[in-house]
N, C-alpha and C positions, 0 to 999 in steps of 0.2 A: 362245653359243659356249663349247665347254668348255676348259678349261686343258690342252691335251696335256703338258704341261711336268710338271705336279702328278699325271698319271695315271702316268706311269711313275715319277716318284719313289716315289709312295704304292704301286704295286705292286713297286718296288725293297725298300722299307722292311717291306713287309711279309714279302717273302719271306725278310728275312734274319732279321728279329722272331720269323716262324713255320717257319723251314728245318727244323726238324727234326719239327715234326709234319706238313708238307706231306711231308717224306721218309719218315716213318713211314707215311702213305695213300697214296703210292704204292707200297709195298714190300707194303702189307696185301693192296691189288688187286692186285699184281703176282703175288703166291701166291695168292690167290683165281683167277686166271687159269688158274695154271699148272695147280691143282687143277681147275678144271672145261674146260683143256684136254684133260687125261687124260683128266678123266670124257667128252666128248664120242670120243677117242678110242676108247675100249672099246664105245661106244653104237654109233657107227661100224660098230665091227668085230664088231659080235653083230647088228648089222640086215644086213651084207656078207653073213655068216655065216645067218643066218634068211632072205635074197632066195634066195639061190642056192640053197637049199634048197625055198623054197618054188615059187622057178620052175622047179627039176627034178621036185616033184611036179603041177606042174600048169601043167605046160608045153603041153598041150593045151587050158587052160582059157583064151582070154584075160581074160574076166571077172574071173577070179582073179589072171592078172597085172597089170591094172588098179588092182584094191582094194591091191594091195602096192603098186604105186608111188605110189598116190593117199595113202595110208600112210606110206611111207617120206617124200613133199615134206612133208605136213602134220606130222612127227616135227622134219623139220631147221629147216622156219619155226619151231618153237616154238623149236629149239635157238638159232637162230641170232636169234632176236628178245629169247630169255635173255640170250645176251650181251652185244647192244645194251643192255639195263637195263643190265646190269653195268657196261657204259662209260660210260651215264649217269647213274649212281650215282656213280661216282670222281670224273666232271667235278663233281658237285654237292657233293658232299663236300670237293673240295679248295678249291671256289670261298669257300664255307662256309669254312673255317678260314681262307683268306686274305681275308676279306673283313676291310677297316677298321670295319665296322656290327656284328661279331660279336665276341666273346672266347668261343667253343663247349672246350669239351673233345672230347678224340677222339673217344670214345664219341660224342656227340650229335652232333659232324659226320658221323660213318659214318650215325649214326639219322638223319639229317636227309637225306644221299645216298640212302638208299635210297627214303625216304619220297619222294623229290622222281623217283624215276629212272621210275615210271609217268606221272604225270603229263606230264613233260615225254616221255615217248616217244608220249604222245597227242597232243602240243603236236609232235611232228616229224612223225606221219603227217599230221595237219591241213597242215601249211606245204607238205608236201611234194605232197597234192594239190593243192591252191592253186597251186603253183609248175608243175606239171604240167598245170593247168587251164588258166593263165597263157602257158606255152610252147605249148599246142594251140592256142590261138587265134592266137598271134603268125604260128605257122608256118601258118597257115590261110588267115592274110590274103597273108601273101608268096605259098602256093601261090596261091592267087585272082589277084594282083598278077602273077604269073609268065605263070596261063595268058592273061592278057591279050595275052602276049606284046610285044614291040617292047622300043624302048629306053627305052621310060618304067617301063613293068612292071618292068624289071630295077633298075632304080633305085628306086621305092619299096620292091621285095622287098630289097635291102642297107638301104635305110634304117631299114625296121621290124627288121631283125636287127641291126641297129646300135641301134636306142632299146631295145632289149629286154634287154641288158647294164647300161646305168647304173638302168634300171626293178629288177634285181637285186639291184646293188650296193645301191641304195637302200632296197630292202627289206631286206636283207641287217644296215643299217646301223639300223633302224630294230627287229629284233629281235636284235639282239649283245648285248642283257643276259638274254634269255632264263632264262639258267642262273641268274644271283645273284636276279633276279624270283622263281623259284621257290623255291627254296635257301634264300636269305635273307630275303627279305620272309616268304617261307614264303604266298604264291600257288598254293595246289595246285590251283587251277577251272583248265584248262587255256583257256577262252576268259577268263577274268579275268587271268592272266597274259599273255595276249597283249595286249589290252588294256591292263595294266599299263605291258609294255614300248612298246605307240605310245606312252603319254602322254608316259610320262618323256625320251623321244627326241624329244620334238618340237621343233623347232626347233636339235638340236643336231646333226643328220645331218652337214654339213659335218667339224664337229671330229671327231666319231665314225669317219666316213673316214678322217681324215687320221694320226687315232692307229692305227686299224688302219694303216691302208699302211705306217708307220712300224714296227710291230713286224713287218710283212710283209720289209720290206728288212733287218730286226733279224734276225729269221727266215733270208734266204739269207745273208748274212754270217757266220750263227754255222754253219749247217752246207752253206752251198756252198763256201765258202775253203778249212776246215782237209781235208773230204773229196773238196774237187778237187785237190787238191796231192797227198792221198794217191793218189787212183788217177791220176791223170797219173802220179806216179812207180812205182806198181804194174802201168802197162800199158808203161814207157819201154824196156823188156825190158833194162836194165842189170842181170845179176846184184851190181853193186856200190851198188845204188842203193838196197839196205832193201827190196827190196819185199817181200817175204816173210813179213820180220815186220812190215812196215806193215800186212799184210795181217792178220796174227795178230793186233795188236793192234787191230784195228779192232773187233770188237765190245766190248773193254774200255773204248774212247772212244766208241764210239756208247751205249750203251745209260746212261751217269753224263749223257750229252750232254742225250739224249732227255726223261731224268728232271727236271733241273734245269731242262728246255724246258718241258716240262710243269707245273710248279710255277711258273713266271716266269708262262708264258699264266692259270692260273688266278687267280695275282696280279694279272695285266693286267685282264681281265676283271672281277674284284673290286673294282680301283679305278674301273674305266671306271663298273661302276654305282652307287658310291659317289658319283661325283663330276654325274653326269645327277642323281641323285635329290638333287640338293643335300648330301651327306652325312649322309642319310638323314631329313631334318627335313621331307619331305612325310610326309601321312600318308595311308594307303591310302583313307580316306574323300573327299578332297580329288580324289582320280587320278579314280574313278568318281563325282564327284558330276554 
């Protein structure tokens, strides 16, 4: 059982130890964003620009309008699988500088996010069929269970759709270090880090849960309160009641919000696998022997 108590301190601590280089990697991605949002917008708008072209010249071919749109999907998966690195680059870069197992400088934390953001995108297409292979079967058994028909069928079909949420959760709980595994242990074999993370989680699933749910309810508190009270008073239609500029100012309090949210989860995270891995005194020989 792990110390939930000691994982949000140590993630408290560190955030305030590392607030300004966690703020300085999210500011870095935030304009790496912005830049290769553009960039996607102008790509965008020169392929909008080359379709329409290409399908008023050969708008009789459909062959040819085929290869373009066959063209244009395999353009945007690339774009759009670009970004995903990009996002898991920042998470592994920030987990990195907040990790207690690390003292990185910036530099090496960005080098070590990006070094880490293929791997573990190989590490999320893997879980993500798994989890997809997972769900096929469940809903296979219910459909089977169903066309049996009566009132027994309908009951083991809720039942297996009901066992198949905590079967989640549990997996769910059983690779939530994913990112520091890679990151910091510095784990790039994508099945060695999965691996990595069952060992180090084994036996501690319970606390593991209960810290997450904890920063879960941490989570709707910080931003269901302050942004329900705004738009409750933004929809009360009282022109006396602020809402106008509650409304103006909303993006000036969401996006400092988001920020600081983002750097507390990579702290969270960073402790959670500081504290399974014993604060780091296993050794990677020990996990796979």
């Amino acid at each position: 059982m792990i110390d939930i108590g000691r994982v949000f301190a140590t993630a408290w601590a560190m955030l305030r130890q590392r607030f300004w280089l966690l703020l300085g990697m999210v500011a870095v991605f935030f304009a790496i964003q912005i830049v290769a949002s553009m960039v996607l917008g102008i790509v965008l708008a020169i392929m909008g620009a080359a379709g329409a072209v290409g399908i008023g010249a050969g708008l009789d071919d459909p062959a040819a309008i085929t290869g373009m749109s066959i063209f244009f999907i395999l353009v945007m998966v690339v774009i759009y699988g670009a970004y995903l690195v990009l996002v898991l680059a920042q998470q592994a870069a920030m987990v990195t500088i907040a990790s207690p197992l690390e003292d990185p400088s910036f530099g090496n934390a960005m080098a070590r996010g990006f070094k880490s953001a293929l791997p573990f995108f190989v590490i999320s297409v893997i879980l993500g069929i798994g989890y997809v292979a997972l769900g096929a079967v469940v809903f296979v058994l219910v459909g089977v269970a169903g066309f049996g028909g009566g009132l027994t069928g309908g009951i083991i079909g809720i039942v297996l759709l009901l066992l198949f949420m905590p079967v989640v959760v549990y997996l769910g709980c059983r690779f939530a270090v994913l990112v520091p595994v890679v990151a910091v242990d510095q784990v790039f074999n994508p099945i060695a880090a999965i691996r990595r993370s069952w060992a180090v989680t084994r036996g501690r699933v319970l606390g593991i849960f209960l810290a997450i749910l904890v920063l879960a309810v941490l989570t709707l508190a910080v931003f269901g309160v302050p942004f329900g009270l705004i738009f409750s008073t933004a929809v009360s239609g009282d022109p006396a009641s602020g809402a106008p500029l509650l409304l103006l100012l909303l993006p000036f309090v969401f996006l400092p919000l988001i920020a600081v949210y983002a750097m507390f989860t990579a702290s969270f995270f960073a402790a959670l696998h500081s504290e399974v891995t014993g604060g780091g005194s296993e050794r990677l020989e020990e996990v796979f022997a």
